[in-house]
KOLSEVEX-195311 format. One line per 2 residues: number of its first residue (from 1); their letters; for each residue z, x, y of N, C-alpha, C, O. Coordinates in pm, whole numbers, plus 50000, padded with zeros to 5 digits. Layout:
! residues N
NUM	a	Z/X/Y/Z/X/Y/Z/X/Y/Z/X/Y ~ ...
END
This chain:
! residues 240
1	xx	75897/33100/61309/75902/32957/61341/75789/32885/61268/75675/32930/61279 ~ 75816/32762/61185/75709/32683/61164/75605/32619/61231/75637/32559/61333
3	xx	75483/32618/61196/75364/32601/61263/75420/32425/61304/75428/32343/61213 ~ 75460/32381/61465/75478/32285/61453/75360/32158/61479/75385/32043/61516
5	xx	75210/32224/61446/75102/32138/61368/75105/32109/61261/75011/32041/61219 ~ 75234/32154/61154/75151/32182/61077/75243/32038/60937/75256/32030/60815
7	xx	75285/31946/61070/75340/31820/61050/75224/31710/61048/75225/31618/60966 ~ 75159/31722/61110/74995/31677/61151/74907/31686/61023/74828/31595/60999
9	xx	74916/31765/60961/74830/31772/60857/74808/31686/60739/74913/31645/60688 ~ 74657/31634/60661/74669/31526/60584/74574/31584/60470/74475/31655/60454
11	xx	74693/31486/60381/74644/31608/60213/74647/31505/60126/74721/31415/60168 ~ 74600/31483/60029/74563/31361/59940/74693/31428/59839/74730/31542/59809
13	xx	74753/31246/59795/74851/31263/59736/74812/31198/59613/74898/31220/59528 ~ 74703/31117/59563/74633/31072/59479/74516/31138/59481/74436/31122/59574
15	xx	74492/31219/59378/74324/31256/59359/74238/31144/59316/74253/31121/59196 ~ 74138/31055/59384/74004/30975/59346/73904/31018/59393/73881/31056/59508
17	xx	73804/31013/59255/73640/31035/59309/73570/30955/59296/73572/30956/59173 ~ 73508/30885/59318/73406/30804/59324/73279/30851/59354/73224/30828/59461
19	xx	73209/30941/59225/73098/30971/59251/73110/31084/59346/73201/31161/59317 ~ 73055/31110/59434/73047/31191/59545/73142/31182/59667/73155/31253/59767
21	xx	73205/31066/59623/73276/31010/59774/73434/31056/59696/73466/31042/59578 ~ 73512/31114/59810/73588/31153/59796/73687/31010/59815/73639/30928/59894
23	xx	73834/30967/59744/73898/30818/59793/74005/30843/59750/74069/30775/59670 ~ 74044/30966/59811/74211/30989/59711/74295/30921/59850/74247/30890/59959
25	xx	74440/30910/59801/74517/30855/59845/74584/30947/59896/74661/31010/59823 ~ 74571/30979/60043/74636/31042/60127/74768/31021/60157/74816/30908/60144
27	xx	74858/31149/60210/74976/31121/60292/74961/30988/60437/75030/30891/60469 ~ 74860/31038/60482/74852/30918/60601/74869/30796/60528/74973/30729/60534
29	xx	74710/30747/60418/74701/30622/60349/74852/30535/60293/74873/30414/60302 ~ 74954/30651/60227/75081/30633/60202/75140/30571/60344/75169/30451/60339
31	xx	75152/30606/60410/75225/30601/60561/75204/30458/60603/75283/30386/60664 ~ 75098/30433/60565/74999/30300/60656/75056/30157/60504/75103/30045/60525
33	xx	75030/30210/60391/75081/30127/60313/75241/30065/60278/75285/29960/60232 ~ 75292/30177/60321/75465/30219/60366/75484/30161/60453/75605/30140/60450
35	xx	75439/30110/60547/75482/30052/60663/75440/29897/60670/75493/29806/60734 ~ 75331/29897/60587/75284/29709/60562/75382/29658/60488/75438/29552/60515
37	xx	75416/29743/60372/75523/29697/60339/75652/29663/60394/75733/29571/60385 ~ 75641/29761/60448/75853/29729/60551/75777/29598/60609/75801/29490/60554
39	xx	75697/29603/60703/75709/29474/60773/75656/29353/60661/75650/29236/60700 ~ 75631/29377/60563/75613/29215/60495/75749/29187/60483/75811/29098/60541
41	xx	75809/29302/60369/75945/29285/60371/76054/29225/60451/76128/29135/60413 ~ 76055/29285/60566/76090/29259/60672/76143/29133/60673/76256/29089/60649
43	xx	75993/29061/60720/75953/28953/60797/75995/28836/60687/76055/28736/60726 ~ 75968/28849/60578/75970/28800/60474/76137/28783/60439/76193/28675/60455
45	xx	76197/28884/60397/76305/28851/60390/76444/28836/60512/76555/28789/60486 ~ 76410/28877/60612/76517/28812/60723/76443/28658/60756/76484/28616/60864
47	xx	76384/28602/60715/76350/28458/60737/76357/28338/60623/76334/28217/60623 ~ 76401/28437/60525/76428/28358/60367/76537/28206/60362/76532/28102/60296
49	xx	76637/28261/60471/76733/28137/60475/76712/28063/60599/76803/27992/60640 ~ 76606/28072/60661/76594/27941/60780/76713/27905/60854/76714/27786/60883
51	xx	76793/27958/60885/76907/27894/60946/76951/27881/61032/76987/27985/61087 ~ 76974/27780/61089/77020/27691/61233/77053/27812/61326/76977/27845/61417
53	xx	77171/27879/61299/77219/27977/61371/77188/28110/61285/77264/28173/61211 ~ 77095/28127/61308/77088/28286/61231/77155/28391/61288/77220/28397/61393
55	xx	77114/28524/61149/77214/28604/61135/77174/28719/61227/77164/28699/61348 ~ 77150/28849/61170/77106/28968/61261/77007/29013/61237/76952/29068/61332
57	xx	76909/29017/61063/76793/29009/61070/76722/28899/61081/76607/28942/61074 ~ 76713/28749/61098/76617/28655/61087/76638/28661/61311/76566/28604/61392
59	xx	76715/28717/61329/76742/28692/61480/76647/28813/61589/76595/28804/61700 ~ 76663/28928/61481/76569/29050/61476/76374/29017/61445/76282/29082/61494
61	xx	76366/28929/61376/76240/28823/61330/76162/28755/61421/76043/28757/61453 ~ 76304/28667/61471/76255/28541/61603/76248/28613/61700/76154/28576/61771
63	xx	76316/28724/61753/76309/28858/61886/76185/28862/61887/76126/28804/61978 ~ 76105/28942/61771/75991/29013/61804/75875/28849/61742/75754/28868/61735
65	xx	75907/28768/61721/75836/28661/61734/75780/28575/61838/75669/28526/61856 ~ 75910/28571/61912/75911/28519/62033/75863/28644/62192/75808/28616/62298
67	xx	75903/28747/62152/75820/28870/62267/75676/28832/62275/75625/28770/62368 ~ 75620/28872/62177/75458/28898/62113/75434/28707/62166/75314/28684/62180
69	xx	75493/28625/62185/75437/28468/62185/75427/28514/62370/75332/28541/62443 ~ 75531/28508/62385/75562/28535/62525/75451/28668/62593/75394/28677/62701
71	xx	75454/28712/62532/75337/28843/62586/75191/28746/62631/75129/28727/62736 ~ 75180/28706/62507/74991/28593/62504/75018/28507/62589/74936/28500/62680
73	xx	75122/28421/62596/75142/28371/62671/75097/28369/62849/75027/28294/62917 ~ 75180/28495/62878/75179/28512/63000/75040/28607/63047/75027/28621/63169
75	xx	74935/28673/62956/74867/28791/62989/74743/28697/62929/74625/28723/62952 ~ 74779/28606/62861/74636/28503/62848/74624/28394/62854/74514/28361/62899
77	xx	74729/28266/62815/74748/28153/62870/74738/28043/62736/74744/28071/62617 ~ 74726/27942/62784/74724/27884/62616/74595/27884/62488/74578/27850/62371
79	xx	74522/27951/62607/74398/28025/62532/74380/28111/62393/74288/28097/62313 ~ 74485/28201/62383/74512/28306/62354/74623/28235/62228/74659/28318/62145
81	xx	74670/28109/62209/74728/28124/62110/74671/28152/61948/74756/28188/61866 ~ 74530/28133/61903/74469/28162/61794/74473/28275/61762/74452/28297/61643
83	xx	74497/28378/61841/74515/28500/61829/74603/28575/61828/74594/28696/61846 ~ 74726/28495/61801/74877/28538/61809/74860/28602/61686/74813/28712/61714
85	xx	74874/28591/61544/74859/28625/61446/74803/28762/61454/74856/28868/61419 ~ 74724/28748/61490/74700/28926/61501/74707/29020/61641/74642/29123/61657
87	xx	74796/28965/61734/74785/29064/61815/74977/29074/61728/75031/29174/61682 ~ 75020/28961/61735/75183/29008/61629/75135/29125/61551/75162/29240/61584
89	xx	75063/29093/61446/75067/29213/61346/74971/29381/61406/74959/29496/61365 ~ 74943/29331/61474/74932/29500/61531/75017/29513/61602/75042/29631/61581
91	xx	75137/29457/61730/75222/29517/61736/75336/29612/61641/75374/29728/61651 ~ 75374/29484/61531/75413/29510/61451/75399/29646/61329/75484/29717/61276
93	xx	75207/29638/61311/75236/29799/61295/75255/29890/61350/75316/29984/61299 ~ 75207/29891/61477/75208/30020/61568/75306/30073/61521/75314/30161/61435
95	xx	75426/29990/61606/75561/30000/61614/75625/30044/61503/75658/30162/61517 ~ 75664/29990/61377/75710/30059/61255/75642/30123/61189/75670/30131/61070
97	xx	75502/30206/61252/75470/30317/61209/75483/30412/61270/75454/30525/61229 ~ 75548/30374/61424/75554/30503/61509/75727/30547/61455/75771/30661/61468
99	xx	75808/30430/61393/75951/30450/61380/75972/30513/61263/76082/30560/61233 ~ 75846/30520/61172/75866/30535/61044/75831/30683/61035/75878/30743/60938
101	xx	75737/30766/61140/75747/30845/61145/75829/30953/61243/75798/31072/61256 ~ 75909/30903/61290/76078/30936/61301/76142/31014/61183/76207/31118/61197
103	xx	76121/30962/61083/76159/30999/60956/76179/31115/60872/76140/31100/60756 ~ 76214/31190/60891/76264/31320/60816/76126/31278/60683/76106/31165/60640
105	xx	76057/31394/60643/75950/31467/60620/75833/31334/60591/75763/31341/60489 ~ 75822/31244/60663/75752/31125/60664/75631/31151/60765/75621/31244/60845
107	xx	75560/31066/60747/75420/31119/60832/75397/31007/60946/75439/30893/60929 ~ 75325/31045/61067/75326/31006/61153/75164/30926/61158/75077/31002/61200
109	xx	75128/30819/61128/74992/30845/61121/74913/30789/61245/74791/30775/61253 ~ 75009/30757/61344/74970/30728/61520/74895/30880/61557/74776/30903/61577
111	xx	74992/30957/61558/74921/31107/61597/74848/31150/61586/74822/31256/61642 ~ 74723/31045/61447/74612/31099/61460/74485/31008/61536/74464/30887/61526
113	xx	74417/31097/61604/74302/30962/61692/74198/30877/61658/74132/30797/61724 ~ 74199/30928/61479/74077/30889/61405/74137/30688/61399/74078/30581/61411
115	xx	74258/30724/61377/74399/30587/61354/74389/30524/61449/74382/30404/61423 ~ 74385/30550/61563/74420/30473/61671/74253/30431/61721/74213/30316/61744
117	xx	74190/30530/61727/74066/30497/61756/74021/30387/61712/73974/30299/61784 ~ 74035/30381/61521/73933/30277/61460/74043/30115/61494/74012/30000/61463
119	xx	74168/30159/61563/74270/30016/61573/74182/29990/61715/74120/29885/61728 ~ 74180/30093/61823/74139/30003/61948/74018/29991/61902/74021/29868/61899
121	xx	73897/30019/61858/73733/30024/61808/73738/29829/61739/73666/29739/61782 ~ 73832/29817/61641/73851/29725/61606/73875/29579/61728/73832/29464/61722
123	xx	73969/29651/61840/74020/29546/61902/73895/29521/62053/73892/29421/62125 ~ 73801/29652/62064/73725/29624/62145/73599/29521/62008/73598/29398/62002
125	xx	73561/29561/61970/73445/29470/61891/73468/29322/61877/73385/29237/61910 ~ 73618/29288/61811/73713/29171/61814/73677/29122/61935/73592/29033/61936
127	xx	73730/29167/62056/73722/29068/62182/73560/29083/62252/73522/29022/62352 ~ 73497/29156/62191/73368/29155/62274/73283/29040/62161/73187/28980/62211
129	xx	73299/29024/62085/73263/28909/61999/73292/28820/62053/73208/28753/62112 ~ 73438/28784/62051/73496/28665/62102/73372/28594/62226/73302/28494/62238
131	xx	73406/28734/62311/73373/28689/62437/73229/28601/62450/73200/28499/62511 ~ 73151/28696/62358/72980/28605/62315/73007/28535/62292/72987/28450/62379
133	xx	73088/28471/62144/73053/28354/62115/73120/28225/62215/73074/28112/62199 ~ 73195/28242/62286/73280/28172/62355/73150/28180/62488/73091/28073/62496
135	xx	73113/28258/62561/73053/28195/62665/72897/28230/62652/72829/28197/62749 ~ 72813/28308/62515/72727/28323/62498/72648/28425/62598/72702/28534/62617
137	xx	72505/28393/62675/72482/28488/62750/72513/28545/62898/72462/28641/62955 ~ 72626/28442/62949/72714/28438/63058/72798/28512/63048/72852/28540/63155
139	xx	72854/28584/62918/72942/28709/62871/72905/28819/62966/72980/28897/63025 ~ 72740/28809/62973/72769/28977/63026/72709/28936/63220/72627/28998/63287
141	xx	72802/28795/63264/72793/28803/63389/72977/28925/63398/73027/28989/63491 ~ 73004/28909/63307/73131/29012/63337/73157/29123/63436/73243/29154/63518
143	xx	72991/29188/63368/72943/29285/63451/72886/29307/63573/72837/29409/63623 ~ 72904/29170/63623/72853/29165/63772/72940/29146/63851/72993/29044/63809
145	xx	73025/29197/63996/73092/29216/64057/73070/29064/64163/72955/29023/64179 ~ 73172/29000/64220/73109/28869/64290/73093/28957/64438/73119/29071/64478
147	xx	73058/28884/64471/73064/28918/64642/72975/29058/64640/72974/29082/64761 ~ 72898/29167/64577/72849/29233/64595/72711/29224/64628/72619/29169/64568
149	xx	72716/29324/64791/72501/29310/64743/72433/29403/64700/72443/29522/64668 ~ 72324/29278/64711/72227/29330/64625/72168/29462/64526/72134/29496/64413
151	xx	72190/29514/64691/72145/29666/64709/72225/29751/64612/72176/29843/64546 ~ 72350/29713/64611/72439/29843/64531/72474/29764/64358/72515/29828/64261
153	xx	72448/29629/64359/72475/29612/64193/72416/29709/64099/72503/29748/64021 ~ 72284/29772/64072/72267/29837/63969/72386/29965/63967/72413/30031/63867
155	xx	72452/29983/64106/72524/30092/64111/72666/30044/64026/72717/30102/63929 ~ 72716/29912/64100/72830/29892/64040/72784/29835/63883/72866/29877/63802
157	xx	72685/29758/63824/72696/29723/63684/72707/29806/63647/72795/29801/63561 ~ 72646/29953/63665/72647/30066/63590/72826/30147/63584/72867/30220/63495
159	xx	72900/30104/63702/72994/30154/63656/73091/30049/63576/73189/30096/63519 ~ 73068/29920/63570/73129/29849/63541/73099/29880/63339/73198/29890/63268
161	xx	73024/29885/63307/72926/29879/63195/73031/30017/63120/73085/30011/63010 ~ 73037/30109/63197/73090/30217/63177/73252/30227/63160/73314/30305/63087
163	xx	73285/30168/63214/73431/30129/63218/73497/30060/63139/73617/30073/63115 ~ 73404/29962/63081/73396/29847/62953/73417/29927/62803/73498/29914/62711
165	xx	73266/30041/62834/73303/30091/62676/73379/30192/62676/73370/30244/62565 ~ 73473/30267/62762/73583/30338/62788/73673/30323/62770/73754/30415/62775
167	xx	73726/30133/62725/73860/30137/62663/73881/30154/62546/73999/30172/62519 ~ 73783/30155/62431/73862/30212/62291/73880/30321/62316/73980/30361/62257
169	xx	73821/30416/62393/73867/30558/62414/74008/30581/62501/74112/30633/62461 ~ 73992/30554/62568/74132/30521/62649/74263/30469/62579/74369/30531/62574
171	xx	74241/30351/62529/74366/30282/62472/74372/30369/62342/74489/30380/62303 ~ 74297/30423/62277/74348/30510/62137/74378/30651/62222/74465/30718/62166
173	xx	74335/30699/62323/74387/30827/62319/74529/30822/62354/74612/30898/62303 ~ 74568/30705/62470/74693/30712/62493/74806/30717/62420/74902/30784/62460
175	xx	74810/30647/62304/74883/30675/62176/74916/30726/62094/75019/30737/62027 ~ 74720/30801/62100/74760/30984/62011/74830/31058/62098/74939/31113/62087
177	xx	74763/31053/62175/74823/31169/62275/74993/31172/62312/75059/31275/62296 ~ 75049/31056/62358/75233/31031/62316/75260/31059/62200/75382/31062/62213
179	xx	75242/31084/62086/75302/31062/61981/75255/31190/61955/75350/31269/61946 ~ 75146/31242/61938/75099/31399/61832/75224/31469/61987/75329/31509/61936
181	xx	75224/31486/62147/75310/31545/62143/75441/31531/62196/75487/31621/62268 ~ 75527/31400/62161/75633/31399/62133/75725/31502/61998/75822/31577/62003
183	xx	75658/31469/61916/75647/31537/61787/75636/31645/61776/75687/31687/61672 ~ 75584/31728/61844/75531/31838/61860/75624/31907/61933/75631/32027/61908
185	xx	75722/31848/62044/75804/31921/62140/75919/31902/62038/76022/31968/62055 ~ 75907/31803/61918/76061/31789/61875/76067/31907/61762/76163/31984/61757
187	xx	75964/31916/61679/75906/32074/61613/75974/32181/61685/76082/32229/61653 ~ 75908/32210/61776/75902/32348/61873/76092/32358/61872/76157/32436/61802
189	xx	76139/32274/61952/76283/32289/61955/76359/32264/61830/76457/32338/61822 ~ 76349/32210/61762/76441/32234/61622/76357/32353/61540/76416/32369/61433
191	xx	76233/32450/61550/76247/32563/61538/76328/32630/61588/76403/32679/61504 ~ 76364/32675/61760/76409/32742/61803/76571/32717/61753/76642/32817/61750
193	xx	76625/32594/61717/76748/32624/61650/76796/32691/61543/76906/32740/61519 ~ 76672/32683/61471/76681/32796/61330/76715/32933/61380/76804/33013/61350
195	xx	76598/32935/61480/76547/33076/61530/76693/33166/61586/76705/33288/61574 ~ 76805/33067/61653/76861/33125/61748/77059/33103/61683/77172/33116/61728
197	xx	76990/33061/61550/77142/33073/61489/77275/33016/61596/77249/32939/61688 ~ 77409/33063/61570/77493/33018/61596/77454/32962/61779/77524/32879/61838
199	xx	77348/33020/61834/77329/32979/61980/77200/32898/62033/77119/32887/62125 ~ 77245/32847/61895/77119/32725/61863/77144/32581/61915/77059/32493/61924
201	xx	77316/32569/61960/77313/32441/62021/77260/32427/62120/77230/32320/62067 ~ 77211/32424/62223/77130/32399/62357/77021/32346/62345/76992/32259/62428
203	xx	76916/32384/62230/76783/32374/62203/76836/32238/62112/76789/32131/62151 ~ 76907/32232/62023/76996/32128/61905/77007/32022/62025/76941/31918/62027
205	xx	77067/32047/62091/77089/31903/62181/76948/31834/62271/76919/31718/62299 ~ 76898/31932/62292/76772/31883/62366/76714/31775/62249/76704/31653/62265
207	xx	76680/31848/62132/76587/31794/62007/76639/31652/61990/76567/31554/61971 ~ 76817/31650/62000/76873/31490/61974/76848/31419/62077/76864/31298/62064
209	xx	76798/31479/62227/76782/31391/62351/76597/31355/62296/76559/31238/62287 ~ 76541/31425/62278/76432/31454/62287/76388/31298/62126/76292/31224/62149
211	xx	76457/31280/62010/76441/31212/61911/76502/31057/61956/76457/30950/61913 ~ 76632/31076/62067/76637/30896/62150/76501/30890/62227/76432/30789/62218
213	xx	76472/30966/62280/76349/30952/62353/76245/30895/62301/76194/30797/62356 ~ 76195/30948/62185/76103/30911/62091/76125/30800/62038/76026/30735/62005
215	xx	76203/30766/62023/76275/30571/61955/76226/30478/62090/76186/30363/62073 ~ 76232/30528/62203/76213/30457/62322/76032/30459/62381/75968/30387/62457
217	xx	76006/30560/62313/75797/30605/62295/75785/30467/62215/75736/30354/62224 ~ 75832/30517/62162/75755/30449/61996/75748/30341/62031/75635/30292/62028
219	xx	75879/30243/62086/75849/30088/62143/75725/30107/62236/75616/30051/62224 ~ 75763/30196/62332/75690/30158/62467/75508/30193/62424/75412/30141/62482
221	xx	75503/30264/62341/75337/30280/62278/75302/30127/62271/75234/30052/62341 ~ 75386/30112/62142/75333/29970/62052/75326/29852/62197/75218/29809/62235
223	xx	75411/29827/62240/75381/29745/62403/75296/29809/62470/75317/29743/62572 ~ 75233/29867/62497/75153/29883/62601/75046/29882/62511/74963/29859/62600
225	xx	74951/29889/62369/74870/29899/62330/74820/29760/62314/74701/29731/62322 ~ 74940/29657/62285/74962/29522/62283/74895/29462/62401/74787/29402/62406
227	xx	74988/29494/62506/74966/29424/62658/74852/29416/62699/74795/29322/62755 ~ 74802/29556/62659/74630/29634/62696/74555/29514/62640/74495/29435/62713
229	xx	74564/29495/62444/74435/29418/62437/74459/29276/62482/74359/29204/62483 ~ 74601/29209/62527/74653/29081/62528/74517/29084/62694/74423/29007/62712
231	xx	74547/29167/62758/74446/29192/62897/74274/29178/62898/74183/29126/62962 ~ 74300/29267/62777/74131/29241/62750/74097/29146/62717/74000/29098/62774
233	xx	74171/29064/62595/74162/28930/62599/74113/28838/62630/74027/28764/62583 ~ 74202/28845/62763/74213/28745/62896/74085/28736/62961/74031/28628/62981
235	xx	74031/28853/62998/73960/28925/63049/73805/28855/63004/73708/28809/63065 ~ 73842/28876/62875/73684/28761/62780/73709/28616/62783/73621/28532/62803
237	xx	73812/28594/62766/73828/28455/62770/73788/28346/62890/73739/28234/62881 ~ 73837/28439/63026/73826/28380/63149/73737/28446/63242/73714/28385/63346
239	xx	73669/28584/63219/73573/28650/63264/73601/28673/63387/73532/28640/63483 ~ 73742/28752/63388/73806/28823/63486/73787/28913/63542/73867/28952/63626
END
């Protein structure tokens, strides 16, 4: 049976050196550029004809236009619209990079945590900025619980403080962790179909239940990684 890690693995498909620094162009780097593309594409061309009654991609366009509006909307308020623009386009990649690695011998580059890490690392720094410059040194009344006394605040800031820098860890592991092993169970069983020849359908059918399943991850990742920072957001904005 094939090592089913051994889908996981990342190997430079462009050799660059720069001096000492290694900058070749990886299978992942491919993956991540592969997928900016579909969605420029995308976006770009199902919206080319503007039209009154659109068709099935510009309608596919306004769907995930109007979700992602509706998400900020409701999880931050009219606050939150400057930031539509990019909480859209990180849904948007998540999502057609988790679909793209669906893909017969295509790479998955969610599965790895270094990926997801530096996306939530990005989205905690993003809103903890925000949050300074927007309420300055009242930002870190965040960390103070109302109604608590005296006596136990150093107890609760300290867990609060702690809990704060726990979501890039949190929100990136949850994503590696669905995806490296979704992938991983879909490996294992389309080995065992090789493995088990003509009495290979059983394990064969699981793998096709097991790959709708994964079409239904892949959304539900990209939404919930969304929702998460649309929360955190909120969270800085209104010092929730």
């Amino acid at each position: 049976m094939a090592d089913p890690l051994h889908q996981f693995e990342i190997y430079p498909v462009v050799h660059i050196s720069l001096g000492e620094v290694n900058a070749s162009l990886t299978n992942s780097s491919v993956a991540m550029l592969a997928t900016t593309i579909i969605i420029t594409l995308f976006m770009t061309w199902s919206m080319r004809g503007r039209a009154l009654v659109p068709g099935r991609w510009q309608s596919l366009a306004e769907m995930s236009y109007e979700f992602i509006g509706s998400m900020v909307r409701d999880n931050v308020g009219k606050e939150g619209h400057p930031y539509f623009p990019f909480i859209l386009s990180l849904f948007m990649f998540i999502l057609f990079g988790n679909l793209l690695g669906l893909l017969p011998y295509s790479f998955t580059f969610t599965s790895h945590i270094i990926v997801t890490f530096a996306m939530a690392l990005a989205v905690f720094l993003g809103v903890t900025a925000i949050g300074i410059i927007r309420h300055g040194f009242h930002f870190f009344s965040f960390f103070v619980p109302k109604g608590v006394p005296a006596v136990m605040l150093p107890l609760m800031i300290t867990i609060e403080v702690i809990s704060y820098l726990s979501r890039p860890v949190s929100l990136s592991i949850r994503l590696f962790a669905n995806m490296m092993a979704g992938h991983t169970m879909m490996k294992v069983f389309a080995g065992f179909v090789f493995l088990l020849g003509w009495f290979g359908f059983a394990p064969l059918a699981v793998d096709v239940a097991l790959t709708a399943f994964e079409f239904m991850v892949a959304f539900l990742q990209a939404y919930v990684f969304t929702v998460l920072t649309c929360l955190y957001l909120n969270d800085t904005i209104h010092l929730h």
